[in-house]
C-alpha positions in Angstrom: 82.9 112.7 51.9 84.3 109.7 49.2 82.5 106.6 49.6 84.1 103.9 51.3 86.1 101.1 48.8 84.5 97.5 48.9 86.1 95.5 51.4 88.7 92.5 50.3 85.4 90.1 51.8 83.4 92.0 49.4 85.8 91.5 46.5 85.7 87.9 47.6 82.0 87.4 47.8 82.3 88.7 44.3 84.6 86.5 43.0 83.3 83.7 44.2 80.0 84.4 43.2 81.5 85.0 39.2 83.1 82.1 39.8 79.7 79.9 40.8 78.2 81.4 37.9 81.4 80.2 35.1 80.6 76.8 36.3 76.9 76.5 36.2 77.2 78.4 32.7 79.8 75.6 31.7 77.6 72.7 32.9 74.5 73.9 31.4 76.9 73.3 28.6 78.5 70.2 29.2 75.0 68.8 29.4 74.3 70.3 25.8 77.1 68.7 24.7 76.7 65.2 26.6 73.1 65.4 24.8 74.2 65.7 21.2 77.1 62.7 21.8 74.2 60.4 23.0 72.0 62.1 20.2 74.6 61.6 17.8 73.1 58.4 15.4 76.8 56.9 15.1 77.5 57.4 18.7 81.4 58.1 18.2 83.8 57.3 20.4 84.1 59.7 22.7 87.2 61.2 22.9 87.1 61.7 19.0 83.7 63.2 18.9 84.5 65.3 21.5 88.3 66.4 19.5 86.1 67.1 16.3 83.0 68.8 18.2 84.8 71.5 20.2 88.0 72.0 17.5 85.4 73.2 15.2 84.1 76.0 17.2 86.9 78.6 18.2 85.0 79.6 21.5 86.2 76.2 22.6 89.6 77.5 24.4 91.8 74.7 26.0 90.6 75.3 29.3 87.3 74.6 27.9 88.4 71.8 26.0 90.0 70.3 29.2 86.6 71.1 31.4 83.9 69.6 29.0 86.5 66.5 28.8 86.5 65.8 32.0 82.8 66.3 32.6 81.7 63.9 29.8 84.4 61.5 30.4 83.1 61.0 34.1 79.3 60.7 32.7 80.7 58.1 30.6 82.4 56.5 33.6 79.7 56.7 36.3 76.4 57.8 34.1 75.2 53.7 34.3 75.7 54.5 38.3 73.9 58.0 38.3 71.0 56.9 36.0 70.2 53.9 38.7 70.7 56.4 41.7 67.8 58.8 40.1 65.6 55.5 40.0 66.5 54.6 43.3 65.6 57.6 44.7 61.9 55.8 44.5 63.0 52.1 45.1 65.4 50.0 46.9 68.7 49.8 45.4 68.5 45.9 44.3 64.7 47.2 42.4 66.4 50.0 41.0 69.2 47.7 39.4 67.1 44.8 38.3 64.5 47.8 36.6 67.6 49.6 35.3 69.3 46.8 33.7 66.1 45.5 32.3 65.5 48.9 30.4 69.2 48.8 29.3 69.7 45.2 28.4 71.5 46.4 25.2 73.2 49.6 24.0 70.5 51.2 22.0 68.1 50.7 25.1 70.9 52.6 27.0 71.3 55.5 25.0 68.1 56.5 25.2 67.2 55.9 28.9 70.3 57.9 29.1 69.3 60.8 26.3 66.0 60.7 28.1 67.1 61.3 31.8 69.8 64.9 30.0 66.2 65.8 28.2 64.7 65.9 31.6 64.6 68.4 34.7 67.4 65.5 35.9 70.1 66.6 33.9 72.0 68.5 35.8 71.8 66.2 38.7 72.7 63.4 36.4 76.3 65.4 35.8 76.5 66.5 39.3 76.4 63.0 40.6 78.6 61.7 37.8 81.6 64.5 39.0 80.8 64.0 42.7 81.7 59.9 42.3 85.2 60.7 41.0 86.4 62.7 43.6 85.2 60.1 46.9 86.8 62.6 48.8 84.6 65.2 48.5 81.9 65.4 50.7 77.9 65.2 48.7 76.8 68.7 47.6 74.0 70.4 49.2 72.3 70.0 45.7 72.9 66.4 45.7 71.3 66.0 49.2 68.1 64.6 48.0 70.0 61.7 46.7 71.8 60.7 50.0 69.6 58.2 50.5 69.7 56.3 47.0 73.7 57.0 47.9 73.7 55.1 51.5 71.3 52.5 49.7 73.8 51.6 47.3 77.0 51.5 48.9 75.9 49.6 51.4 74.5 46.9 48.7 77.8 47.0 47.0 79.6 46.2 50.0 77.1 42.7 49.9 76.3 42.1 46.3 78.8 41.7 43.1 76.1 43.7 41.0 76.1 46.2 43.2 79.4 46.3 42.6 79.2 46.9 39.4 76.8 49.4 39.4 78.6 51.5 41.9 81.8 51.8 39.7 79.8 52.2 36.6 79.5 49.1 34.8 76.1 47.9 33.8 75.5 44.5 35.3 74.8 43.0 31.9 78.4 42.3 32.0 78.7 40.4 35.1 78.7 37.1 33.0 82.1 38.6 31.1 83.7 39.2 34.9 82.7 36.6 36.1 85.1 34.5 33.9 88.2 36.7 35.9 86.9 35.2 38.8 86.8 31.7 37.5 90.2 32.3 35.5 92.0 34.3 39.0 90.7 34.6 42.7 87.4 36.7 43.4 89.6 38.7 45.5 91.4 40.1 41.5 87.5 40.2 40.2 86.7 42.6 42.5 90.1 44.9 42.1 89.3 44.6 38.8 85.7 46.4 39.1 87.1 48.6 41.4 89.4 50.0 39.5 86.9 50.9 36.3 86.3 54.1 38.5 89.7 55.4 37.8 91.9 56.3 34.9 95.1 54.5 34.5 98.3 57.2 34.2 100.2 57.9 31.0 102.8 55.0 30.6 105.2 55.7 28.1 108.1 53.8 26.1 111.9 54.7 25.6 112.8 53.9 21.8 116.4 53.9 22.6 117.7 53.0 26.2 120.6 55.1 25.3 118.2 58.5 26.3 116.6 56.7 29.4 118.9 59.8 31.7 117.6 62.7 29.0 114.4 61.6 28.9 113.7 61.0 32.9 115.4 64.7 33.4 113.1 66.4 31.2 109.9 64.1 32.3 110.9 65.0 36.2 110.8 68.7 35.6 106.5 68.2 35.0 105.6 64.9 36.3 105.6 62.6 39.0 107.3 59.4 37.8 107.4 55.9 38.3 108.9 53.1 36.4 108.2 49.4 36.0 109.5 46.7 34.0 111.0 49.4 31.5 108.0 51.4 31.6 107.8 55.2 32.1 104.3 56.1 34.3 104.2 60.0 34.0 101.4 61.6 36.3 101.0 65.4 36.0 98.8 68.2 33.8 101.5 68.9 31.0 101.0 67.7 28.0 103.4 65.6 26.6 103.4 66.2 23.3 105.6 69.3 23.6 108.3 68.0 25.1 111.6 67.6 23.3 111.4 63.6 24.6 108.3 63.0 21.9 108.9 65.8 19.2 112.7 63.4 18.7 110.9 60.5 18.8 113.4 59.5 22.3 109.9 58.0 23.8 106.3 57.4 22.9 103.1 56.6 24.6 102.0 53.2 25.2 100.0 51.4 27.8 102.3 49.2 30.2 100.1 46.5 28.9 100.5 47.0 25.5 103.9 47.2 26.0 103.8 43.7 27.6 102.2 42.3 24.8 105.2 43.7 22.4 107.4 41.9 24.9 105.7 38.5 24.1 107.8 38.7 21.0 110.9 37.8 22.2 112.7 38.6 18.9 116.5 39.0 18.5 118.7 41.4 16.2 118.8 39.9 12.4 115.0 37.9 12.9 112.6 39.0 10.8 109.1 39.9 12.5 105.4 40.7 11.2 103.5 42.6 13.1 100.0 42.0 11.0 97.7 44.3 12.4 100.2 47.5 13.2 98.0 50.0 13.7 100.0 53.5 14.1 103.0 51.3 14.8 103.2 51.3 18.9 104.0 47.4 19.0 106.1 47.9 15.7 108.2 50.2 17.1 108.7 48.4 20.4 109.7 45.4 18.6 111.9 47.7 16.6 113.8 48.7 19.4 115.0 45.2 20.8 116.4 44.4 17.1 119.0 47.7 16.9 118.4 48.1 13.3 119.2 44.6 12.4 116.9 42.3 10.7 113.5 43.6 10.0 109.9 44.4 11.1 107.5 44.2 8.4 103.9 46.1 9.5 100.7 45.3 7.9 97.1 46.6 8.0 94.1 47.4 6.3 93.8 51.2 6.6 96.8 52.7 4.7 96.6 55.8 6.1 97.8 54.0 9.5 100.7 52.2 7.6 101.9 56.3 6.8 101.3 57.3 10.5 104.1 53.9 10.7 106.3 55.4 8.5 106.1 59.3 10.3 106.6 57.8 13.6 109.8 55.2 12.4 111.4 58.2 10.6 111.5 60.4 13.9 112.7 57.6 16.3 115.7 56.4 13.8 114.4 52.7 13.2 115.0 52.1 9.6 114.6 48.5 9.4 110.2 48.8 9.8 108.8 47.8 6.3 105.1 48.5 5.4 102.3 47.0 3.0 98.7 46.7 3.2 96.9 43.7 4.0 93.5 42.6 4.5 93.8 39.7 6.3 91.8 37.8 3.6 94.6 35.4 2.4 97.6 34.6 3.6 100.7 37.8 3.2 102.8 37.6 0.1 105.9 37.4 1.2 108.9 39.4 0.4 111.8 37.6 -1.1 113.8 37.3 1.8 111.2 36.0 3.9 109.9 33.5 1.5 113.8 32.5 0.9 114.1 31.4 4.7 111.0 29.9 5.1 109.1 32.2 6.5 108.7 34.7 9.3 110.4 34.5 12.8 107.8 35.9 14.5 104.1 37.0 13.5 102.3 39.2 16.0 98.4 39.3 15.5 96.7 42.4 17.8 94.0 41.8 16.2 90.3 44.0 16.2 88.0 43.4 19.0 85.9 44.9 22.1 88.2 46.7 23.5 86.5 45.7 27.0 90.2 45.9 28.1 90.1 49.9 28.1 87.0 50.6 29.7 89.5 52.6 32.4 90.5 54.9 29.6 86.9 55.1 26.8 84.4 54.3 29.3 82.0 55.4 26.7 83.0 51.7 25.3 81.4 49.8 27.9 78.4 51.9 26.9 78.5 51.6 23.0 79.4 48.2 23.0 76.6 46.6 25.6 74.7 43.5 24.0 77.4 43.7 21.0 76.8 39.9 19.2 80.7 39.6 19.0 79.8 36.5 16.4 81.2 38.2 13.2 84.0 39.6 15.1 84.9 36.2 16.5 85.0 35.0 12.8 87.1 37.9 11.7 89.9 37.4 14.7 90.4 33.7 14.0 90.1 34.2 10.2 93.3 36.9 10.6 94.7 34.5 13.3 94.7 31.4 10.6 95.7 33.9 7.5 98.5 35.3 9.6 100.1 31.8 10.8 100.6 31.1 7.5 103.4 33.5 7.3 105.4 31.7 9.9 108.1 29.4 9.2 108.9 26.0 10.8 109.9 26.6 14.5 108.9 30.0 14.4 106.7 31.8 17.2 102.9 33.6 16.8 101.4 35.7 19.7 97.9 36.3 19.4 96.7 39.5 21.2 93.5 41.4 22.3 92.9 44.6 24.4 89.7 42.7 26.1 89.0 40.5 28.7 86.1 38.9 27.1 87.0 34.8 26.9 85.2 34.2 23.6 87.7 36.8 21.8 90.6 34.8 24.1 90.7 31.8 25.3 88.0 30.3 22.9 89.8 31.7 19.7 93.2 30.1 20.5 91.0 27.0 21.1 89.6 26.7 18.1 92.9 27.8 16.2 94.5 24.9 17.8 91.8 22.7 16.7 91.6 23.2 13.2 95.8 23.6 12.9 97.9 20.7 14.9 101.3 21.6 13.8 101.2 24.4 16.5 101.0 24.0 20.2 100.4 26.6 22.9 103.2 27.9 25.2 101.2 30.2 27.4 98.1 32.2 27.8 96.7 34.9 30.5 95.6 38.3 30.8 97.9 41.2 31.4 97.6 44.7 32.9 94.8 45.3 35.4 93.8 44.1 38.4 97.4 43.3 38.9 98.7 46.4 37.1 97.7 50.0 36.9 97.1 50.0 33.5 94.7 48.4 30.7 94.1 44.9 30.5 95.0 42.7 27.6 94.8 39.3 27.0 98.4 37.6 25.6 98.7 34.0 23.8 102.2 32.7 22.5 101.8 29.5 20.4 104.5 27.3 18.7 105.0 25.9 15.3 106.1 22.6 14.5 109.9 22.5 13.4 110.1 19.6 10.4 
């Protein structure tokens, strides 16, 4: 008599239970590797710590790659929220906040209360609660029972209390003097859509180069995405990656924020002016500006770090804009300029993006909001209106310069423009305000476009 064949329950049970035991394998290591980022004594930047960490080790495959991303991205994004539910478990949620944000008044206090709580027999519950708050649809895991009522305790404060608020979307409340300028600046009503939307990830908003390919590009784009367009903007939601399409390997369409963008659009340059974008970057805002010119006048791109001035160069090449000029600069002293600038004065337009917080992208590096808590922005103040001053030297008599920043914060804003205007009274400001999120699903930047005197 053969033995009977396991049954296709059997098979199933079997399945799921080598399936159950993949994942608790892969979040005992997610939690290894959450440890060493938070033990790390640089504390990288996330997304490139985690690039370099698991490219260097082969048994890293991209499925991997794309789990242990999204596991430390969400502890980056909700791990301020998680380490005040495992304290609340034991108090009430406004004692657990106050005791929380006292222990992690700045970002050194943080790491550890954080490194402490992945050392513990919390852990695992740390990352489980982390993963549980960015899917709200899914119900709480038996596992994560014992937390239900920290959970209740702090969704109902939230619903009451700004910093509960901010706890529940991840934000330590250290920053609530920062939001509470949107509030001042907008309506409480765009504050809170504002915290609200730190729990979620803007899409991937990309740029045409040439209008020309807008049907080739939005054909191949349709065939993996879900699209949606805005303002001249390209939002492209989907799991392909994008950088194997024939739309980016031609250079027919980068990637850009729809805020960034935005900012590009505050210079409002015309074919045969001559622009500076000062601090270029890889180009993005060079390019952009590039494209409303049509290869006639110039953009001349600047930075400190050559080795971005060559990633200019690459990405110019590919799209076909041959009118982008590079050169180092520090930002020191004002730019020497070319001949054909100096001959007419000066530049048309001067675009300053300069360094700063980058508060404005806690949607996309949450880690930032982390790294960067109880920063003394004092020396970076000085160093965005020293390049702010250097740079408006370069502009000629009539011409435009639009200050820019990827962060909310008002003393990298509003304040700098103040003080620039102060000190420098042949320019007067045409507009100021903050661009992107709430209003926008996208990053938030900050926008200024001031004017100088014509003789």
């Amino acid at each position: 008599m053969s033995p009977k064949k396991p049954s296709s329950a059997y098979h199933k049970e079997r399945q799921n239970k080598s399936s159950d035991n993949r994942t608790a394998n892969q979040m005992r290591q997610a939690l290894t590797l959450w440890e060493e980022w938070l033990a790390d004594e640089k504390w990288y930047q996330l997304d490139r710590w985690l690039k370099q960490t698991l490219g260097k080790n082969k048994k890293y495959g991209k499925r991997d790659r794309l789990f242990y991303g999204d596991v430390l991205f969400n502890a980056a994004r909700f791990g301020y929220l998680a380490a005040t539910l495992i304290k609340g478990q034991t108090l009430k949620a406004e004692e657990a906040i106050a005791h929380f944000s006292t222990l992690s008044s700045n970002a050194s206090r943080l790491k550890q209360q954080l490194l402490n709580i992945a050392r513990s027999n919390k852990g695992q519950d740390f990352l489980a609660l982390c993963q549980w708050r960015s899917q709200p649809e899914n119900k709480l895991p038996t596992e994560l029972q014992p937390y239900f009522g920290a959970l209740t305790k702090m969704q109902e404060y939230a619903e009451n209390n700004r910093a509960g608020l901010f706890v529940w979307n991840g934000i330590p409340v250290n920053y609530q003097p920062n939001i509470e300028t949107l509030a001042h600046h907008s309506s409480e009503s765009e504050a809170n859509a504002f915290i609200n939307a730190q729990s979620t990830r803007p899409p991937l908003w990309l740029r045409l180069n040439h209008a020309n390919k807008h049907h080739d590009v939005i054909s191949e784009l349709s065939e993996f995405y879900s699209l949606e367009e805005n303002d001249g903007a390209i939002a492209a939601s989907g799991q392909r990656g994008i950088f194997g399409l024939e739309s980016y390997q031609k250079g027919w369409v980068e990637i850009q924020d729809w805020a960034s963008q935005q900012l590009a659009k505050r210079v409002k340059a015309t074919p045969g002016q001559k622009v500076w974008d000062a601090c270029a970057g890889g180009g993005g805002k060079t390019q952009a500006i590039a494209s409303t010119l049509n290869n006639k006048g110039a953009v001349w791109a600047t930075d400190i770090r050559e080795y971005k001035l060559a990633e200019v160069k690459r990405r110019a090449k590919l799209a076909g804009f041959f009118n982008i000029r590079t050169a180092p600069w520090k930002g020191e002293e004002p730019i020497k300029q070319p001949k054909e600038i100096a001959n007419d004065g000066g530049f048309d337009w001067v675009l300053v993006d300069a360094p700063c917080s980058s508060s404005g992208t806690w949607r996309r590096n949450p880690d930032a909001k982390l790294r960067n808590l109880g920063e003394d922005l004092s020396p970076l103040n000085a160093l965005q209106l020293q390049i702010l001053t250097q740079a408006s030297h370069g502009v000629k008599n009539g011409g435009k310069l639009v200050y820019g920043t990827c962060s909310f914060f008002e003393e990298e804003n509003q304040h700098i423009i103040k003080q620039f205007l102060a000190s420098n009274t042949q320019w007067s400001l045409e507009s100021e305000e903050l661009i992107g999120c709430p209003n926008h699903n996208s990053d938030t930047l900050f926008a200024a476009v001031l004017s100088k005197q014509a003789n």
